[in-house]
N, C-alpha and C positions, 0 to 999 in steps of 0.2 A: 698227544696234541688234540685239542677239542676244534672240531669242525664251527665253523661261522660262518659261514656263506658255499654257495652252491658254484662249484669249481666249474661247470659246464657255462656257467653267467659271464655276461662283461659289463660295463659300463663305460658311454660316451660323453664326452663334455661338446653339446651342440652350441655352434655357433652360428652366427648370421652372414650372409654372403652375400654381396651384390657383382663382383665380378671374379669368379670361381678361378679362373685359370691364374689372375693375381695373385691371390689367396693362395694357392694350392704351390706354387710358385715360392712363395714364404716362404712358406712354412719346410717345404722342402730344405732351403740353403740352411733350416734349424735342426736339420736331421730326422726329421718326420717321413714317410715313406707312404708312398698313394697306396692304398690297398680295396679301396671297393669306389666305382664311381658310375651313376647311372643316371635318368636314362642316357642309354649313349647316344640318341639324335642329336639332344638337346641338353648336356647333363646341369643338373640343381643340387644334386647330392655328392658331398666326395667325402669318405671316408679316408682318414691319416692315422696312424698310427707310429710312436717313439717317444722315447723316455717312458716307457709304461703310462703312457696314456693313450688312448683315442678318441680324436677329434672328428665331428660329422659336421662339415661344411655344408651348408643349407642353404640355398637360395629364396625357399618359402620361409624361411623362421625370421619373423620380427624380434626386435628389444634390443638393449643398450649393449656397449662391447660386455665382455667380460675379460676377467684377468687370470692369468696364472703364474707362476713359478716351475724353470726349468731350475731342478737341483742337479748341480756339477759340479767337481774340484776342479775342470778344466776347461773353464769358460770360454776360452782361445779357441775351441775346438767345434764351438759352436756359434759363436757370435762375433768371432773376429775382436778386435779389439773392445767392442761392447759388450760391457757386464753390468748395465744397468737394467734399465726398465727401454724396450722394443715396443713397436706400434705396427702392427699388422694391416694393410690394405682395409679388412673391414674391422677397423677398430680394438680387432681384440690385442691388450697388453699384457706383453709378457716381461718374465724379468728374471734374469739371469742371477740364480742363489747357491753358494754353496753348498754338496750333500755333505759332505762331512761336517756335525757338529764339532764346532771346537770352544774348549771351555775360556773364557774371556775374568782374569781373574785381577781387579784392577785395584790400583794403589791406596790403601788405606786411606780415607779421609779422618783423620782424628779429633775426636773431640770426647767432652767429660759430658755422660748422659744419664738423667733416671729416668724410667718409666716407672709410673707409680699404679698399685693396681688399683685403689681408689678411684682413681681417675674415671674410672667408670667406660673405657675404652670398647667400641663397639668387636664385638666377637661377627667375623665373615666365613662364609661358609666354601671351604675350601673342597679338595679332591677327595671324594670317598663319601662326602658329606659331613666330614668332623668340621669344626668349628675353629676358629686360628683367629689369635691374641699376637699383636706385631709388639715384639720385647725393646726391637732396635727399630726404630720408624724410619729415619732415612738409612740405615744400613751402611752407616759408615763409608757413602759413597758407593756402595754396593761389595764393599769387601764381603759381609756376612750377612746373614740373614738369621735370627733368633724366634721361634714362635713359642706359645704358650697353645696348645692343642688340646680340645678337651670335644670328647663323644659322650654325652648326658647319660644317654639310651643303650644299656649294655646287649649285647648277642653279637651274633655273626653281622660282620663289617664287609660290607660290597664292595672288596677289594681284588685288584688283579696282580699277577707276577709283573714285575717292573722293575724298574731298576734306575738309577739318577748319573747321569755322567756329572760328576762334582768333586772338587779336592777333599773337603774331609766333612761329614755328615756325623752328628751323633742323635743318639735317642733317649731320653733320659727319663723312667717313668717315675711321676711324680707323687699321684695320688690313683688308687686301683688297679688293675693287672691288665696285660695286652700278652695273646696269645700271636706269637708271629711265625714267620720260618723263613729260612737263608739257603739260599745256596751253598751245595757242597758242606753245610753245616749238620746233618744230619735232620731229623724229627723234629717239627714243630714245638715250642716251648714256653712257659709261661714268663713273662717280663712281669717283676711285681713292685711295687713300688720303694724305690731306693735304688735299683737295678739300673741297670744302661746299657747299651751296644751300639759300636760303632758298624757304618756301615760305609764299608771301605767302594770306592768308586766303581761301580757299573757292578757289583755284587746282587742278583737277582736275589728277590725277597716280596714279600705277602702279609698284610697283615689281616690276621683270620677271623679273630673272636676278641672284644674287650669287655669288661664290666662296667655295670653303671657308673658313670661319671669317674672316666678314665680320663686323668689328667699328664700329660707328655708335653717336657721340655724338647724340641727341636733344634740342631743347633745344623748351617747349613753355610758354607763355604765354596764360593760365592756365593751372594746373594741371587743373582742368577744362573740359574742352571736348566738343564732338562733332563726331563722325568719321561721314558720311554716305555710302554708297554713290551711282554714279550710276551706273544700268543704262539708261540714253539714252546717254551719251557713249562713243564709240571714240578711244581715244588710239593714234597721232598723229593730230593734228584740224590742220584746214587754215580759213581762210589763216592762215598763221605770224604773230604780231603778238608778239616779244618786247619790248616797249615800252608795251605793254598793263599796264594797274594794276589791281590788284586790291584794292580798298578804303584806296587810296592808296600801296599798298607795289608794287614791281615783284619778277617774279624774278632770281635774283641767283646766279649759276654761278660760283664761286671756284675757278681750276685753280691750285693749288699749285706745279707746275712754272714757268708763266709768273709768277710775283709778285715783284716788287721786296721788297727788304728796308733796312729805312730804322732808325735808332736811335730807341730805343723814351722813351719819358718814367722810364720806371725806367734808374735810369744800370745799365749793365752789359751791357743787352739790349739786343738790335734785334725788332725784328717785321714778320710781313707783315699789310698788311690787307687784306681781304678784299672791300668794297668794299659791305659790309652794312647802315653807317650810312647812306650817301648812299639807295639801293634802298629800304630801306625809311622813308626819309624821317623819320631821327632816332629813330627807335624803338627800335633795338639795335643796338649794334658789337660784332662779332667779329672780335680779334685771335689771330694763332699769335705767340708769343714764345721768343726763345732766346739763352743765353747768348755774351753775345761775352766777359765777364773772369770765368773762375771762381773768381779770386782775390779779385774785390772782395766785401765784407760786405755792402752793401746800405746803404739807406736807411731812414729812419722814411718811411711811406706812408701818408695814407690817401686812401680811394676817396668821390666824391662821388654816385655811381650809386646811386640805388633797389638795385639786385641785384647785385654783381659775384661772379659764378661761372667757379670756372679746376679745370679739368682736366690734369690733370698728365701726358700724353704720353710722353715721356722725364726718364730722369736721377730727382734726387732736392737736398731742401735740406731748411732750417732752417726754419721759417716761426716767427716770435717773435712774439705778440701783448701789446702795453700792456706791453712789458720786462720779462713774466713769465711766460707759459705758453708752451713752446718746442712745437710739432707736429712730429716727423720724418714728412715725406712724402716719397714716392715712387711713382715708377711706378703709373697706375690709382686713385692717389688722386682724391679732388675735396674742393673747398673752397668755402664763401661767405662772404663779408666784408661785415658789414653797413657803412652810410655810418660813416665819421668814426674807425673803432676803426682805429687807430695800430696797426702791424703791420710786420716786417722781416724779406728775405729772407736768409738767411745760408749760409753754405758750400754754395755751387750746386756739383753736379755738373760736369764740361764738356759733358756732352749734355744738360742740364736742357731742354726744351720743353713751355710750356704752350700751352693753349687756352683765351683768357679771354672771358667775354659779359658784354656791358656793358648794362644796360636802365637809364633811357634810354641811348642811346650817345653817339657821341663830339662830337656837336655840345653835347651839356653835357658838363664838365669832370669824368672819371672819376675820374682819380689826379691827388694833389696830392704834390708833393714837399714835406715840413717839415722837415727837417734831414739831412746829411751827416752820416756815423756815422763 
């Protein structure tokens, strides 16, 4: 554990007070407890203390209230029927919040979407200071979230142990190598491009070192989540247990050099898989696909998946939806296809390769073939 601050210190949140014994009154019925007040002729000062805070109740200190947040699973216990937002004698509000994060994973909004990377879409500077490209812009109503992540400037990455409470996370590196390391997974390791890993919920991980213009597909379920620090854990952590689950899912390291390549359910292709569906125990499949006949047209398709998102990798094609609105994609593109909408891939490139995520995955039946074209 690496020391951050000086354990003998504390820190108070001072507020304003114009009639102390009011105040002090309050805050009590919130579970706060008097612990220093003076002078005692006249006193201007009261120190409170609870919930891991302390408050210094001022009678000399000017300025506006200020607000805070009491975090509780059992807001009864402290505010009586009130779980909103409270108003203290001298202003200051507070507001009654749950400490348990809990993850909020809301009902698919569907619809048929490209993001085209021409588009010229502004790159935001995200956590760590990498750079993030939005794939899915309204996120499906916040089902997922898709980024396009890219660090220009290769070396050691100012990243900390952390970890994401979220249903299913993958990582998918695109162009250049990311050096990362996992909990319970043993020694830090090189992710190089073509590669992936899932990182199964609240699995502590780091990422260390990248190379110059390290490009990483993100795939994040929901779209909102939280992202926690942990300033206890050192990664590598011992003993090594990669067999270990994390909230049913296992980690899951896809090396694109050692992978079979098998004929894909779309006649034309083959794919590899990555071994995502089984690891995370049906919750998502991720396929790499690539053309084996660039000659052939395609088929009518549709997909049976909650969400099927494909990123375009290499090459370029036709993409025809309902035998009438034709998308030219290529390269850097991305796409989602809601259930059921009828769609055909036509004049593939010979390098065409996608990356497709399937949620659910492949233990339900993703792509249906309905007719030869």
């Amino acid at each position: 554990m690496k020391e951050t601050s000086d354990i003998d210190s504390m820190a108070q949140l001072v507020l304003p007070s114009t009639d102390l014994t009011k105040d002090m009154e309050f805050f009590t019925k919130l579970g706060f407890r008097l612990d220093h007040i003076f002078p005692s002729d006249d006193p201007a000062v009261a120190v409170m203390s609870g919930h891991s805070l302390t408050l210094r109740l001022d009678k000399d200190v000017t300025g506006g209230p200020a607000t805070f947040h009491i975090l509780t699973d059992h807001p009864e216990s402290i505010a009586g029927s009130r779980s909103e937002l409270v108003v203290a004698p001298n202003g200051t509000k507070i507001k009654i919040m749950p400490k348990t994060y809990k993850l909020n994973t809301p009902q698919t909004q569907h619809k048929f979407e490209v993001r085209k990377l021409q588009n010229n879409d502004p790159w935001v500077i995200g956590r760590a200071g990498m750079l993030y490209r939005d794939l899915i812009p309204d996120r499906l109503g916040g089902s997922i979230i898709a980024s396009h992540i890219n660090i220009p400037d290769g070396g050691p990455v100012p990243d900390m142990v952390h970890y994401h409470t979220i249903g299913f996370q993958l990582i998918f590196c695109y162009r250049g190598w990311v050096k990362l390391v996992y909990e319970d997974q043993g020694p830090p390791f090189i992710l190089e491009a073509g590669d992936c890993v899932t990182q199964p919920p609240e699995i502590r991980h780091r990422v260390l070192e990248a190379s110059d213009n390290l490009e990483v597909i993100e795939i994040g379920v929901p779209s909102d989540h939280m992202t926690t620090i942990d300033h206890e854990m050192d990664l590598p952590n011992k003993p090594i247990n990669p067999q270990r689950t994390f909230q049913g899912q296992q980690f899951c390291h896809h090396i694109a050099s050692k992978a079979d390549w098998s004929k894909w359910k779309i006649p034309g292709f083959e794919y590899r898989d990555t071994g995502i569906n089984q690891s995370t125990n049906g919750v998502a499949g991720v396929h790499v696909a690539r053309v084996l006949n660039p000659d052939y047209q395609g088929a009518t398709i549709s997909n049976k998946a909650d969400i099927l998102f494909t990123f375009v990798m290499k090459g370029s094609f036709k993409l025809v939806v309902n035998d009438q609105s034709t998308n030219h994609i290529s390269v850097g593109d991305a796409y989602v296809i809601p259930p059921d909408l009828k769609y055909q891939m036509q004049n593939c490139s010979s390098d065409l390769e996608l990356l497709q995520v399937s949620l659910p995955g492949d233990s339900k039946t993703t792509i249906e073939l309905l007719q030869q074209t």
